[in-house]
Every structure is written in C-alpha cells, then in structure tokens.
C-alpha positions, 0 to 999 in steps of 0.5 A: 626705126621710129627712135631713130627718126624721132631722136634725129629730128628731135635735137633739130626741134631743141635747136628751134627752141633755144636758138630764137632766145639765143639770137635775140640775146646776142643781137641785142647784146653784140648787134645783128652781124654778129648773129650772123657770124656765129652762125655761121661758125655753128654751121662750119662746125655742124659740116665738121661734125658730118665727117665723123659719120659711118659710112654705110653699107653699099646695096647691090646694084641688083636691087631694084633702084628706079621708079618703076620698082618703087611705084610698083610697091603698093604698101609704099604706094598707100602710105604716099597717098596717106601722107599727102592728105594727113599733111594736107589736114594737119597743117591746115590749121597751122600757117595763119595761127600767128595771125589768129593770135594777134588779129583775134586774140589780140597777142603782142609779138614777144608772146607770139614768139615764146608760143613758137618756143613752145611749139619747137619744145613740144616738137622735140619731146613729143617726138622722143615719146610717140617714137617709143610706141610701135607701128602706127600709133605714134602717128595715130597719137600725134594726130589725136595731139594736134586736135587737142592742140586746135581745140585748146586755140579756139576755147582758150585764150588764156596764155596758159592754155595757149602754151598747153595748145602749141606745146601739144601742136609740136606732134605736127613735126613729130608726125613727119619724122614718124612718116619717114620711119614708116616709109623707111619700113616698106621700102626695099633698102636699095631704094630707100634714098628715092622713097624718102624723095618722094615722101618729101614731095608728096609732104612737100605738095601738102604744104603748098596746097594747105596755106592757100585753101587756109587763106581762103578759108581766114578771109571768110571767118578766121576760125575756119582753117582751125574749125576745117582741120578739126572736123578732119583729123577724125576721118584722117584718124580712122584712114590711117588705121585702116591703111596702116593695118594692110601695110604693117 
C-alpha cells in the first residue's frame, strides 16, 4: 500500500514540476487565454481517463461503515492524532518560506519559482523512494528529510543549497501520501472511504492552524517558524516510532 500511494501521488508532483515552465512558455508564446483553454482540454482528458478505471469490489453492508465503528478503532484513533501534530510540525515551517527567500535572502521571483520546481521534483521522486521501505519508516525518513531541508534554508544562502533544501523539502508532500497508506492499513475495508475523510480533516485542521502560528511567529523574527518547526520534528520523530510500533 505504500507503493500504491507514493506512485499515485507522485505523478501528481511531476505534473507540479513541469506545469509552471509549460504554462509560462504558452503564455508567453499564445497569451494567457490560451493557457486556460489548454487546460482545460487536460482536464476533459483526465475525466476521460477515469472511465478506464476498474471498478472495485463491492464490501458487504455487514461491515461496520458508521462513525461509531471507526472511532472505536484505537490503532486508527492513534494514527489521527499523530498526523494532526506531524502535519502541524512540518509545515510549520513552510508557508512563509517564499517570504523568507525574497525579504531576507533577497530572491527575485523567477528564482523563487525554479525553488518551487524543485520542491515538486523533490516531492515526486522522494515519494517513489520512501514508499519502497516498510511500515513506518518512510515516514520516519521524510521527517529526517524535511529537518535537513529547514537547516539547508537557514545556513545556506547559496542557490545551490537552496535547490538541495527545497529538493529535500518535497518529502512534506510524500509524508501525505505515506499517511494514507498507513491509515489504509488499520482500517477495516468497509470503512476505508470515511477513514481517508477524516484523515484529510485532521491534516486538513493542521494546515490552517499551522501558517497562523507561523505568521505569528515571522512577525517576531522571521527565522522563527523555520527555528520552531526544527526543534520539533525530533520529538515528533520519536512519537511517531513509539505510536507506529503499538499500531503496526
């Protein structure tokens, strides 16, 4: 199931990569409406593409499919509340990291853009290589990423290392589609529909909480969502060994 969500995912994140250069070419060489209209011949063709997909195996009604099975379900229980603080703690340091690159580093735009091609290829290939490992420490390795990542942005303000560090930052997006699999694991088959629901609202709360206390946190120094998201991630390391060995 880690493959499965890791290669899905990541041909979303290739699309990221190439989709920003592709769009800028055909507005500067057709306009901007034309963008548009491309686009949404992609999109009729992606529908297209949905029509080829098996269909699944139908579970019994028997299966437990309301809340109340699934909320009794401890393992899933723990992972929700895992996630909600894991997602809280790595993209903490995330939203206002354009910021940081053109008040502080002094980046112009084009340069913070080809940043953010690397953040997608990073997401993309990262995935493809923390799904080959099993159980938990894919998740375990894209947390370790994403430090490394953060440290590369504060001590480095060579374009290189910055490449290396949001590069190394796409393990954010692969440690999503990880969850997922780990949430696909422990959760009964009749149920996995409402489980990936709630996963995506636990994540979904993480994310508008995190660029708040970020905000806060730049307006005082604007290292310090960086700085807050580092000193975290270890203890968020060691809970996710300590919850993932009672779950798996």
């Amino acid at each position: 199931m880690n493959r499965v969500f890791t290669v899905v995912f990541s041909c979303y994140s290739f699309g990221l990569t190439v989709s920003p250069i592709l769009g800028g070419w055909l507005g500067q060489a057709l306009g901007l409406r034309s963008v548009f209209w491309i686009s949404a011949l992609f999109f009729a063709s992606a529908i297209c593409v949905v029509f080829f997909v098996a269909e699944q195996p139908v579970v019994s009604r028997s299966v437990s499919l309301d809340y109340r099975g699934l909320l009794s379900n401890r393992s899933f229980l723990l992972l929700s509340f895992l996630f909600l603080l894991l997602f809280l703690v790595l993209y903490l340091g995330q939203p206002l990291a354009p910021n940081y690159l053109e008040e502080v580093l002094g980046l112009d735009l084009p340069w913070i853009g080809l940043l953010g091609s690397a953040h997608s290829l990073g997401a993309a290939l990262l995935a493809l290589w923390l799904g080959r490992f099993k159980g938990g420490w894919g998740l375990i390795l894209a947390q370790g990423l994403v430090l490394l990542s953060l440290v590369l942005l504060l001590q480095a303000p060579l374009l290189p290392l910055l490449l290396v560090s949001f590069f190394l930052r796409g393990a954010f997006t692969a440690s999503r589609s990880l969850s997922s699999a780990l949430v696909g694991k422990v959760a009964g088959k009749g149920s996995l529909g409402l489980a990936f629901g709630i996963l995506s609202t636990v994540s979904g709360l993480a994310l508008v909480v995190a660029p708040y206390i970020a905000g806060r946190l730049y307006a005082l120094r604007p290292d310090l969502p960086f700085l807050a998201s580092i000193a975290s991630i270890p203890a968020m390391i060691l809970l996710t060994m300590i919850v993932l060995r009672r779950v798996l």
